[in-house]
N, C-alpha and C positions, 0 to 999 in steps of 0.2 A: 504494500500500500504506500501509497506517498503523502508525504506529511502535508504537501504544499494542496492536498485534495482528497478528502478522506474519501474512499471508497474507489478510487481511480488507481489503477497499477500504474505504474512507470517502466516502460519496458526498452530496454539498449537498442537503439537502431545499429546496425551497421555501420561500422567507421568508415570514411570517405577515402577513399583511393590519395594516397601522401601525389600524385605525379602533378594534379593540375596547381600544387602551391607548388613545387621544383619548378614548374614549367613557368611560373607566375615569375619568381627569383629569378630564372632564365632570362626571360627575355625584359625583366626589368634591369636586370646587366647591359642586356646590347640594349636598350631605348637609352640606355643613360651614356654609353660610350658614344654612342651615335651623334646624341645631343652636344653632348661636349667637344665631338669632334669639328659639328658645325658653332659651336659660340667659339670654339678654341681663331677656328677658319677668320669669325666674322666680327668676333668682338675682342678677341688675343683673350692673355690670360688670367685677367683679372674676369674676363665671363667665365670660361671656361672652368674656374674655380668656382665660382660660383655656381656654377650648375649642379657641381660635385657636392657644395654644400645643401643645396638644395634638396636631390636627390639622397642626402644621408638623412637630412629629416626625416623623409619618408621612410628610409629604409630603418632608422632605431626605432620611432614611434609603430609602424607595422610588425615590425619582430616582435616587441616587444605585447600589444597585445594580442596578437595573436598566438604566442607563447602562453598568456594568461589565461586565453579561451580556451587552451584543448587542456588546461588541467581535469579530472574527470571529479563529476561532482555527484552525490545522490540525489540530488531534487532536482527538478523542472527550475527551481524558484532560486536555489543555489548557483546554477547554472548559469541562468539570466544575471542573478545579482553580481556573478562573474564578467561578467563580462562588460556589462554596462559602468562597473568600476574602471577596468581597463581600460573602456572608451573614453569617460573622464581624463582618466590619468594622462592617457593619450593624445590629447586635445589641449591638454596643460604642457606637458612635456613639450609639443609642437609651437606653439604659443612661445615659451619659453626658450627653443631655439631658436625662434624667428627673434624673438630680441634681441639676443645673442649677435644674430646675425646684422643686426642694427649697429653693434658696434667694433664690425668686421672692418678695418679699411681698406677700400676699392671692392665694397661690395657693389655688385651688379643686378639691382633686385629685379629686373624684366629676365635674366640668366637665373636665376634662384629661384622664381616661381613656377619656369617654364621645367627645371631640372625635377621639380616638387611634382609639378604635375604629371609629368610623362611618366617620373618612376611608379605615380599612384596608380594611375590608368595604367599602364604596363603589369603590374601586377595584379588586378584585376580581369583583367582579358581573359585570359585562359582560363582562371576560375569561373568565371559566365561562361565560357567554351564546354567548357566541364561538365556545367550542372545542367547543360542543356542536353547533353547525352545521357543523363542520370534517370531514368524510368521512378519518379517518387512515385506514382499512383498504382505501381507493381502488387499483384497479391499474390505472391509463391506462397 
């Protein structure tokens, strides 16, 4: 029985296939070499750095909750309250490096938001790629 709903089980789905978060990391590496190849090209190196730093926001704030989310919890309610901490934290920590980045000198921040983005979208891609081959409405 589960505490968060008396009379309801809570029953283990299936854990997710680890390839389409590898494949996410993947190709959030070449989006971000790519990027910085063209700020390196178009803005020298104070973009190009920038892109780098932009792109690391994303990638500590991501690891980071997403590390917090797959810890495994007994409740529905547990779970959630997992996570939705982590998004906090995550939103703080993010926040917190963009100041950081405020007093970066020859910060480039059109290169630091553009490196933020692609790594975020980059690493999403493939999880939507994923989940859309994923049959949830299966009854084996």
């Amino acid at each position: 029985m589960s505490p968060d709903a008396p009379g309801v089980e809570v029953t283990a789905m299936e854990p997710p296939r680890a390839r389409p978060a590898f494949d996410g990391v993947r190709v959030q590496a070449i989006t971000t070499v790519a990027v910085v190849a063209l700020c390196l090209m178009a803005g020298g190196r104070a973009a190009a750095g920038s892109v780098l730093f932009g792109a690391g926001v994303a990638w500590v704030t991501t690891f980071y909750a997403s590390s917090r989310a797959r810890v495994p919890e007994y409740s529905a309610g547990a779970a959630l309250r997992r996570v939705l901490v982590g998004e906090f934290i995550k939103v703080l920590v993010t926040i917190a490096l963009f100041a950081v980045a405020g007093r970066v000198p020859h910060m480039v921040w059109p290169a630091l938001l553009c490196g933020y983005a692609a790594a975020l979208m980059a690493y999403w891609l493939p999880l939507i790629r994923g989940a859309e081959r994923v049959d949830v409405c299966r009854t084996d």
